[in-house]
C-alpha positions as CSV (number, residue, x, y, z in Angstrom):
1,X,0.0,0.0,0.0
2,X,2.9,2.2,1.2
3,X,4.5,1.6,-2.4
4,X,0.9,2.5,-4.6
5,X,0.5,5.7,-2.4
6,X,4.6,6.5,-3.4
7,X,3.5,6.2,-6.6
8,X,0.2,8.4,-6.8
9,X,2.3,11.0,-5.3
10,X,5.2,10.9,-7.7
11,X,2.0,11.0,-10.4
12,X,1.0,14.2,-8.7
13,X,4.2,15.7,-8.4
14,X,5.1,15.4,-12.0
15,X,1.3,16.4,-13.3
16,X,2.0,19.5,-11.1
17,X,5.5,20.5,-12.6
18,X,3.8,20.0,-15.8
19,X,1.4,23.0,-14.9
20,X,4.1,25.3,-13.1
21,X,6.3,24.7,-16.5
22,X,3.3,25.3,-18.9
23,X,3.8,28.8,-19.6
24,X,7.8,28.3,-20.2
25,X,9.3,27.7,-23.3
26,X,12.2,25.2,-23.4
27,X,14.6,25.0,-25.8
28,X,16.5,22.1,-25.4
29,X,20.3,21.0,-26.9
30,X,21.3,17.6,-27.9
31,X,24.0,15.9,-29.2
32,X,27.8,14.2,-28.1
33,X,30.0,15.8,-26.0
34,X,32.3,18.7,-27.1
35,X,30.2,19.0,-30.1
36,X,29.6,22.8,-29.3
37,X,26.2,22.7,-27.8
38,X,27.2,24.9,-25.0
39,X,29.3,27.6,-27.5
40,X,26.1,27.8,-29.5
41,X,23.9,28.7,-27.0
42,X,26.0,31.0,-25.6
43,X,26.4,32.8,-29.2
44,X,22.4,33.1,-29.4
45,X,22.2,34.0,-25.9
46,X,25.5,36.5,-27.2
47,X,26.6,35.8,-23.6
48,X,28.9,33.5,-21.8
49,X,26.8,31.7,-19.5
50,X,27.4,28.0,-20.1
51,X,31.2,26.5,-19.2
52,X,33.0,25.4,-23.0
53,X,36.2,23.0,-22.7
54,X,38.4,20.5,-24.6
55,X,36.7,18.4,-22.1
56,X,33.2,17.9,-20.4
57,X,32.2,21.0,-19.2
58,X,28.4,20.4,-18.4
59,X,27.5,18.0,-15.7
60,X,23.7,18.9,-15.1
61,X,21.0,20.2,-16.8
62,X,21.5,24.5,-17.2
63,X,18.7,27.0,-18.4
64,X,19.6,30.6,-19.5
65,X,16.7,33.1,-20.9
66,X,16.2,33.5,-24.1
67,X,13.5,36.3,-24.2
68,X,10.2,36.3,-21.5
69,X,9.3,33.0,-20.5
70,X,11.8,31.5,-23.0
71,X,14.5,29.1,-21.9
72,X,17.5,28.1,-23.5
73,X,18.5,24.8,-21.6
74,X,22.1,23.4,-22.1
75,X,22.6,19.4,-21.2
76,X,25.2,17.5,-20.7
77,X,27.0,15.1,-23.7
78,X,24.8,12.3,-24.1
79,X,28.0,10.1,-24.4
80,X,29.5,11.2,-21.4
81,X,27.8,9.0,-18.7
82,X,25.0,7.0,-17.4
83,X,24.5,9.5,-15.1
84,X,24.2,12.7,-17.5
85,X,22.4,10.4,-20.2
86,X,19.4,10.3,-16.9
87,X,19.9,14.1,-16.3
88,X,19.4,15.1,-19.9
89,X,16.4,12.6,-20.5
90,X,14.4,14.1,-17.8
91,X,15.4,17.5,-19.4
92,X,14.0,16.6,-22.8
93,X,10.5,15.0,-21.9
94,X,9.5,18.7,-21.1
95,X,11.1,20.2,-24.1
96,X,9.1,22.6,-26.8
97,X,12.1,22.2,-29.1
98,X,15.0,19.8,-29.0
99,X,18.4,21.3,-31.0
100,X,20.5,18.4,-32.2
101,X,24.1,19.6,-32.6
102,X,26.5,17.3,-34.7
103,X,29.8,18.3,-36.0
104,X,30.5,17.2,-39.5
105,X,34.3,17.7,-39.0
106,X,34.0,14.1,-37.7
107,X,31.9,12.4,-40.1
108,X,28.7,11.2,-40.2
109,X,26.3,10.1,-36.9
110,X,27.8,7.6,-34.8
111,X,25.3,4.9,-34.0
112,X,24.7,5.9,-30.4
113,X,23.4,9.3,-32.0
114,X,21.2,7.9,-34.1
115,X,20.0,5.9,-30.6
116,X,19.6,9.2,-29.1
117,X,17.3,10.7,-31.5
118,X,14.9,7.8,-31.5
119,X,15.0,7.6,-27.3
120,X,13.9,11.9,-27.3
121,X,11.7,10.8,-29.6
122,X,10.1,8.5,-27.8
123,X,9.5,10.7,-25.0
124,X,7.3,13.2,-26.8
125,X,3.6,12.6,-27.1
126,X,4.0,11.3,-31.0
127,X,6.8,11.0,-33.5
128,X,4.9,13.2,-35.9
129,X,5.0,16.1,-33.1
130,X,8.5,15.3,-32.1
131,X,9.7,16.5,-35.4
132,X,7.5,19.2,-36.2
133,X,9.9,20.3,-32.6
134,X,13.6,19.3,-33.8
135,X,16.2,20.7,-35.7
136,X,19.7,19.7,-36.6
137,X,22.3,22.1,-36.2
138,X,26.0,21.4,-37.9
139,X,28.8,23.3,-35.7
140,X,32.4,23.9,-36.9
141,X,31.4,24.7,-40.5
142,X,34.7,26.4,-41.0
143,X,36.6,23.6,-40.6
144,X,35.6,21.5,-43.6
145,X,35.1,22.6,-47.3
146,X,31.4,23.1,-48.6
147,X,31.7,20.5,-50.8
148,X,32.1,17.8,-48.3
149,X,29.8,19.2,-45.6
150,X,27.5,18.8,-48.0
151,X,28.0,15.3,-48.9
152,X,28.3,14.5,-45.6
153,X,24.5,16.2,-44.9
154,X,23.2,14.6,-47.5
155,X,24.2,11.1,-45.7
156,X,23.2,12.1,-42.6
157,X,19.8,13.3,-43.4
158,X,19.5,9.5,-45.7
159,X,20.5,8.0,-41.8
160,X,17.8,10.0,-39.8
161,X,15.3,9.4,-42.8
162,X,15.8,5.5,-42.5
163,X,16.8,4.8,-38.9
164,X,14.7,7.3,-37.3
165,X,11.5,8.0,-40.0
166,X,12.3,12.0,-39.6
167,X,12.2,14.5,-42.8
168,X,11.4,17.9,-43.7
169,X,12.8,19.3,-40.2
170,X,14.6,22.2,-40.0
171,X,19.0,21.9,-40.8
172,X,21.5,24.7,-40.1
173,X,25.2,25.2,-40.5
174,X,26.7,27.5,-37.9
175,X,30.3,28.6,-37.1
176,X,30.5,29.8,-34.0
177,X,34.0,31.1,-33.5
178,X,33.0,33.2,-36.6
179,X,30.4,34.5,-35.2
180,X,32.1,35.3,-31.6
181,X,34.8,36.9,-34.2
182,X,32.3,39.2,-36.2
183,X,30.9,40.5,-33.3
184,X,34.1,41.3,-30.8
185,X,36.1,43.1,-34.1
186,X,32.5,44.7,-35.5
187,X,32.4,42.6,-38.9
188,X,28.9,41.9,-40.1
189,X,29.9,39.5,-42.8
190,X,31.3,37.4,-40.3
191,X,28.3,37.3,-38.1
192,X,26.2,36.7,-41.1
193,X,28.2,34.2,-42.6
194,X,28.1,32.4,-39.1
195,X,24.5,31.4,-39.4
196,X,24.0,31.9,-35.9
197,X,21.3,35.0,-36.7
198,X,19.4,32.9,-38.9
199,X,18.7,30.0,-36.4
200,X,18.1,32.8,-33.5
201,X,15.1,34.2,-36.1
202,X,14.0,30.8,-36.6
203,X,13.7,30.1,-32.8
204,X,12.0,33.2,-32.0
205,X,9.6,33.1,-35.1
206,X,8.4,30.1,-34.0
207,X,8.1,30.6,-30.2
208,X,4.2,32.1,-30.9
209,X,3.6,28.6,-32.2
210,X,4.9,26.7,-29.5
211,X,3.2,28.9,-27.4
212,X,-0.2,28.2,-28.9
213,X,0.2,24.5,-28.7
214,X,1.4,24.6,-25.3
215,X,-2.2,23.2,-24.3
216,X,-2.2,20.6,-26.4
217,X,1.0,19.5,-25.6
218,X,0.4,19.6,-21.4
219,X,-2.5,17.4,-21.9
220,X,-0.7,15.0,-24.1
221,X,2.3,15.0,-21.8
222,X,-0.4,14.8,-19.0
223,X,-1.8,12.0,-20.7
224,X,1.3,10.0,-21.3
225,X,2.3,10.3,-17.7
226,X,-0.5,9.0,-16.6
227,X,-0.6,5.9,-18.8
228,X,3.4,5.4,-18.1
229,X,2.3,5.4,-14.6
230,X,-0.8,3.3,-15.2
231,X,2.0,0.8,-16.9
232,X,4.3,0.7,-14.2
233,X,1.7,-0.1,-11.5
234,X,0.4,-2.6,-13.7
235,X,3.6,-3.9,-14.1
236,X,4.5,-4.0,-10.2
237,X,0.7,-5.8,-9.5
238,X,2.1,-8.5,-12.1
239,X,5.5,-8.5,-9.9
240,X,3.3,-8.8,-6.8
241,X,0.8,-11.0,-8.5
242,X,3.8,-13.6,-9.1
243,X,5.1,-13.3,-5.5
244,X,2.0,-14.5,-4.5
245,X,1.5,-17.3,-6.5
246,X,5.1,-18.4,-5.7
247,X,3.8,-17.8,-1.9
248,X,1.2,-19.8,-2.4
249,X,2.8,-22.2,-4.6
250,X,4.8,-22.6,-1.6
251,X,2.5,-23.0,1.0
252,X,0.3,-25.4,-0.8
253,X,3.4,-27.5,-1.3
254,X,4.2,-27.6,2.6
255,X,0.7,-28.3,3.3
256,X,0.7,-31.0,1.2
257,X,3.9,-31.8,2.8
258,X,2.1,-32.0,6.4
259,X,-0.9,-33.8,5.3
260,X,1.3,-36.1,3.9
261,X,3.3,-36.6,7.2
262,X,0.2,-36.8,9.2
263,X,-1.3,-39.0,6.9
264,X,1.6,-41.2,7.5
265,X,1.6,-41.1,11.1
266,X,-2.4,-41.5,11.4
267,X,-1.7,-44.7,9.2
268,X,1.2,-45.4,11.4
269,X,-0.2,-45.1,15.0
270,X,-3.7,-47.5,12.9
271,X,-0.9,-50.2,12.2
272,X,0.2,-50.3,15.4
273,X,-3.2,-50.6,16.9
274,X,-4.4,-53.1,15.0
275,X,-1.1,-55.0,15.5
276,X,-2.0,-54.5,19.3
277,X,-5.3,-56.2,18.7
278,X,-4.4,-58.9,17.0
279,X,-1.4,-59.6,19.3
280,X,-4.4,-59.5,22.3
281,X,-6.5,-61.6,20.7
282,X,-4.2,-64.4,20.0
283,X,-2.9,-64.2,23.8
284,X,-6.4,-64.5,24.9
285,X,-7.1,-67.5,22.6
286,X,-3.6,-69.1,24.0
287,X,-4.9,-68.1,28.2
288,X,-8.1,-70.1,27.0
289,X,-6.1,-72.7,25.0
290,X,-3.8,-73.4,28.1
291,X,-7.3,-73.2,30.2
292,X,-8.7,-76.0,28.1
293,X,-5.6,-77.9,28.6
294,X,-5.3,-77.6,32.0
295,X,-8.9,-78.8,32.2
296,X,-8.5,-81.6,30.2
297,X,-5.3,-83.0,31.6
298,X,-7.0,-82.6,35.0
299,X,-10.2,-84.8,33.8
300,X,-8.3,-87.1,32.1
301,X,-5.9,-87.7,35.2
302,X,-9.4,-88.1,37.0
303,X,-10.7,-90.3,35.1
304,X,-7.5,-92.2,34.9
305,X,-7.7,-92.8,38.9
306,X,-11.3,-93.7,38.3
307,X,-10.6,-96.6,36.4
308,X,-8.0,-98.2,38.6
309,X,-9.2,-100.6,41.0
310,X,-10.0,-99.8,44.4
311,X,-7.0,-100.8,46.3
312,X,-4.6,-98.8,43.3
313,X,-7.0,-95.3,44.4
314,X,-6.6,-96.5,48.4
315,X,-2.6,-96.3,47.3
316,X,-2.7,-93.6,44.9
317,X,-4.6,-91.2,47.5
318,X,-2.0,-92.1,50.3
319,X,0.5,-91.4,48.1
320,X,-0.9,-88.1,47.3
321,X,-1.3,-87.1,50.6
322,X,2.2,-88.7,51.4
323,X,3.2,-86.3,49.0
324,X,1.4,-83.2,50.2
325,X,2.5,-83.9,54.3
């Protein structure tokens, strides 16, 4: 009981958060570590608020405003461990948009990025509506030549097309260190040629739309909840269902067990009873057997003394009584 009422709590708990967070906006980063999520939300937030390193910098989930009620959120690599994979999860099942940062100097996506997309994916209220929210967002541009950047988008968007069903989402190449450089020495081209400004008007065009949905999207996250909690309690009744039947299994077999010994000893202590019978039966038949004898050795000696003559009984009696003094 102690363990349902744990779990209606945690229900409530989370359905509340849901409402508190219903009039934020999140914006949400994804992607490997040292892939420059955290440099490119600091170059649309055109502040330094999240830690950037050679190595991992973010450890837990960080939120910086965008604009009113807007939230730029900055999670740690999903490569980095088990427990930042948890911390970013719970970060993206309340996210409005999910930025997916991947830098083509390396290649195309490793396999446990592809894994990524399809687990955020699952934790929106449907796959169509996860990627009407996601975008992909190549950093480093500068550092390979257009030509293969754009074979190596091309093959990335084929991978997300057939290992995650997404298309038509929203793609953007971004240098940020051009960008930081534009605006520190006062050169526009730089800044434009960064294509940081154009995925910062993309992400505040579209924050009226998000913001519209928002209901929609509480209920369905509302909604999910609720049946991931329905599934987990049904899933611990089953647990407890097969405890009890084990239990039960258990205590039928030691009951059977005891019947079985008392069975045994009931047919036991009957054995020895009617051993115990018989045995006094055929010692009363032998008392009356040696009573018969007795009886007939004593009328046969009488009748042996009455057919001597007289003078043989005369002797035999004073012999007797000879024999008695």
């Amino acid at each position: 009981m102690r363990n349902f009422d744990s779990y209606v709590e945690d229900l409530k708990r989370k359905i509340e958060q849901i409402k508190r967070e219903s009039t934020n906006i999140y914006i949400v980063n994804a992607g490997r570590m040292n892939h420059g999520k955290s440099s490119l939300f600091n170059s649309l937030l055109d502040e330094e608020i999240f830690k950037v390193g050679d190595i991992r910098m973010t450890k837990s989930r960080q939120d910086a405003m965008l604009s009113n009620n807007v939230y730029l959120v900055d999670t740690p690599g999903l490569d980095a461990d088990e427990n930042d994979d948890a911390v970013a999860i719970e970060t993206y099942k309340k996210a409005n948009m999910v930025v997916f940062v991947h830098t083509p100097e390396i290649g195309e996506l490793h396999k446990d990025e592809i894994n990524s997309i399809n687990k955020i994916a699952s934790l929106f209220p449907s796959k169509d509506y996860f990627w009407k929210h996601f975008c992909l967002v190549f950093t480093f541009k500068e550092k390979i030549s257009e030509e293969n950047l754009a074979s190596i988008k091309f093959k990335i968007l084929q991978d997300i097309k057939i290992h995650c069903g997404g298309e038509n989402f929203p793609v953007f190449e971004v240098s940020n260190s051009r960008y930081q450089k534009g605006r520190k020495e006062n050169k526009p081209r730089f800044v434009e040629l960064s294509g940081i400004e154009e995925l910062k008007a993309f992400l505040l065009n579209n924050i009226k739309i998000w913001q519209q949905d928002m209901a929609v999207l509480q209920n369905k996250r509302m909604e999910k909840l609720k049946e991931e909690a329905r599934s987990e309690v049904l899933q611990k009744r089953c647990q407890v269902q097969r405890l009890i039947d084990i239990k039960r299994e258990k205590n039928n077999n030691e009951e059977n067990r005891l019947n079985a010994l008392v069975d045994d000893f009931y047919n036991g202590v009957t054995e020895l009873v009617n051993l115990y019978c018989r045995k006094y039966d055929e010692a009363k038949n032998l008392e009356n057997e040696i009573k018969n004898l007795d009886k007939q050795h004593r009328d046969e000696v009488n009748n042996f003394i009455e057919s001597l003559p007289s003078w043989r009984r005369e002797f035999k009696d004073y012999t007797i009584e000879s024999e008695n003094n």
